[in-house]
N, C-alpha and C positions, 0 to 999 in steps of 0.2 A: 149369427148376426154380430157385430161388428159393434163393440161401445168405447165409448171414449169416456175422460174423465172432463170436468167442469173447467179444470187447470189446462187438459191438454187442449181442450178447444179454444180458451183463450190464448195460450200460443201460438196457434194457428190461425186463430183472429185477427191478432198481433201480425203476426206476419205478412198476412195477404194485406194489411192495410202498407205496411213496408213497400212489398212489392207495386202494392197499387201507384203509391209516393212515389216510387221509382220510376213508375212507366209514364208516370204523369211528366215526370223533369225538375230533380230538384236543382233549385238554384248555383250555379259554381259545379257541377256536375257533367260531366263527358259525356258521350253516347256509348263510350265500354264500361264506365263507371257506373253509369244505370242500369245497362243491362245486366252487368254482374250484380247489381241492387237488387233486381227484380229477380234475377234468378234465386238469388241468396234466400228472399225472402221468401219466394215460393217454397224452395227447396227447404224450408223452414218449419214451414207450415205442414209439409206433408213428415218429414222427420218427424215431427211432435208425437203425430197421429201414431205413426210408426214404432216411434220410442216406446208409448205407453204399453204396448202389445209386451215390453222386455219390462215393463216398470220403473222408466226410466227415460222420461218424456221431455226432460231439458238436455236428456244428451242425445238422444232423436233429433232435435232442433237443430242442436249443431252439427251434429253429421249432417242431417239432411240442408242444411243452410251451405256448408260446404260445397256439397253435391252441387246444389242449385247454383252456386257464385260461377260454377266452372260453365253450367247449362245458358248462363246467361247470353252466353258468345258462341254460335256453333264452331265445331270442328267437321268440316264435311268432306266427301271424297274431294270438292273440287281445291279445298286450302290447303289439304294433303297435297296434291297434284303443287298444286302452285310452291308450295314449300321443297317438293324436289324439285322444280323445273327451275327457281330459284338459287337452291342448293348448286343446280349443275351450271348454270348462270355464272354465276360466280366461284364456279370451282379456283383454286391457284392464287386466289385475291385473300385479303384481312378480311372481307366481309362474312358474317357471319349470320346467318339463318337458321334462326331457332320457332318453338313452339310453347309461346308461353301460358303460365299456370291457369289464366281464365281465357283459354283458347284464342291469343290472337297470334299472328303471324308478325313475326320483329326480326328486322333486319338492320341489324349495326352496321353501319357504315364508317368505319377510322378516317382520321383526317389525311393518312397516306394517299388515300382515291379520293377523298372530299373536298376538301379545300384548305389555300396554305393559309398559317398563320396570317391572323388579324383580316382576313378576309372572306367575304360572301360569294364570289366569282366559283361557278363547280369547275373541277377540274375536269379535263376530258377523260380520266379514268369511269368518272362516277359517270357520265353519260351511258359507259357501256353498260353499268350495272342500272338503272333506268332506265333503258330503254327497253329491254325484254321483260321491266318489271311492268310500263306502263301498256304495252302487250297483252300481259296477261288480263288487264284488267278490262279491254277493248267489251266482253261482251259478257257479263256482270254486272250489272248494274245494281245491284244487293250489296256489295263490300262494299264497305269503307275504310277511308286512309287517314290515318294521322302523324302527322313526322314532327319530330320533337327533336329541337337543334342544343346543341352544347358547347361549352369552350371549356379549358383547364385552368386553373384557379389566376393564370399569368393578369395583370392588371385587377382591375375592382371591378363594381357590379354595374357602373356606371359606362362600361367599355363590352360590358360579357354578356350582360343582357339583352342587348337591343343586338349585338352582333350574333347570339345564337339564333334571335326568331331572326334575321334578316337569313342565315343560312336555310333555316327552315322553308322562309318563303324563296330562297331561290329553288329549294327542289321543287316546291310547288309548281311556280313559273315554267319550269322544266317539262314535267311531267305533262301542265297545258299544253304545251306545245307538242307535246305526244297522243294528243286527244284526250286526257283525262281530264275531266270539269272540275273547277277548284269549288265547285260547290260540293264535290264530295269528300274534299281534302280536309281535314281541321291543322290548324299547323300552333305552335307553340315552342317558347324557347326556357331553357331549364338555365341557362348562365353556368357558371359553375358549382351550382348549388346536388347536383348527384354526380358527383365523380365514380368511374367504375373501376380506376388504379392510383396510385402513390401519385399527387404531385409533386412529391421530392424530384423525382427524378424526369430526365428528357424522356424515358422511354412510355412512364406513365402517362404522363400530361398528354403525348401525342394518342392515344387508347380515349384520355377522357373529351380529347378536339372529335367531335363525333356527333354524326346525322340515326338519328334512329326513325323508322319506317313503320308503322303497325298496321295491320291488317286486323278485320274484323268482320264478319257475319252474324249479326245479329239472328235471336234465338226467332223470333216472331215480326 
């Protein structure tokens, strides 16, 4: 039979009340932000339980909290799938599809296919890489999307903020028109506030002029 300690149950306690918070929707919080919440938290809770078996029930938590942050967001055969068919999508382009840490799917988009300087208007590069993305997502209806717009530090926050979400909402717009419902879409703009290279230089700033894409399947 199976005992636990008074301590490791209250971390477990602890936890599942996290998770509960999580699934409930805390305020300022995303739908991969929670989900990674709630996983964490479960994942937390069963760590504790786990740890104590080693004598060692707050690093259980965080292993198992770990565990759970990634369980938050599935990774399934079909985002696998989607991730090569992606991948071959945009084979010979900047674009970039990757598989990030708490399983969503992110597709970088550079401003060479995206759009030029100081403007929202997509180029006709990015159409081709949008069109077999919103494709894929025709018969799905369990994923969701969120695309997060960017600019490189060039002018102030008062030129780069409203210009990243307006890039954002054009891929949206976009993407409607491809049959994807903007009700599944969340969109947001980062300004120049997470650069991913040097703006010293022309070759940085054009790296951080950039559309990013996420995918996500929610665990439950």
């Amino acid at each position: 039979m199976i005992r636990t300690s008074t301590t490791t149950w209250r971390l477990a306690t602890c936890s599942a009340l996290v998770a509960a918070m999580a699934l409930g929707g805390c305020a300022g919080m995303t739908p991969e932000q929670r989900g990674t919440a709630a996983g964490a938290g479960v994942g937390a809770g069963v760590g504790a339980i786990i740890g104590s078996h080693s004598g060692n029930a707050g690093a259980g938590a965080v292993i198992g909290g770990a565990v759970g942050a990634v369980a938050g967001n599935l990774w399934s055969k079909r985002m696998e799938d989607r991730r090569v068919a992606m991948e071959n999508a945009t084979r010979g382009t900047p674009v970039q599809v990757t598989r990030t840490a708490d399983n969503q799917l992110r597709i970088n988009i550079p401003s060479d296919i995206s759009f030029d300087t100081n403007s929202a208007a997509i180029k006709p590069e990015l159409r081709s890489v949008l069109d077999p993305f919103a494709a894929s997502l025709q018969n799905d209806q369990a994923v969701r999307v969120a695309i997060v717009g960017h600019t490189d530090s060039t002018g102030n926050d008062a030129i780069n903020n409203p210009l990243s979400i307006e890039r954002a909402l054009s891929v949206r717009d976009y993407l409607a028109t491809r049959g994807v419902s903007p009700q599944r879409v969340e969109t947001s703009g980062r300004g120049s506030r997470e650069p991913i290279a040097d703006n010293a230089t022309d070759a940085g700033r054009a790296k951080n002029r950039r559309v990013e894409i996420f995918l996500r399947e929610p665990a439950a």
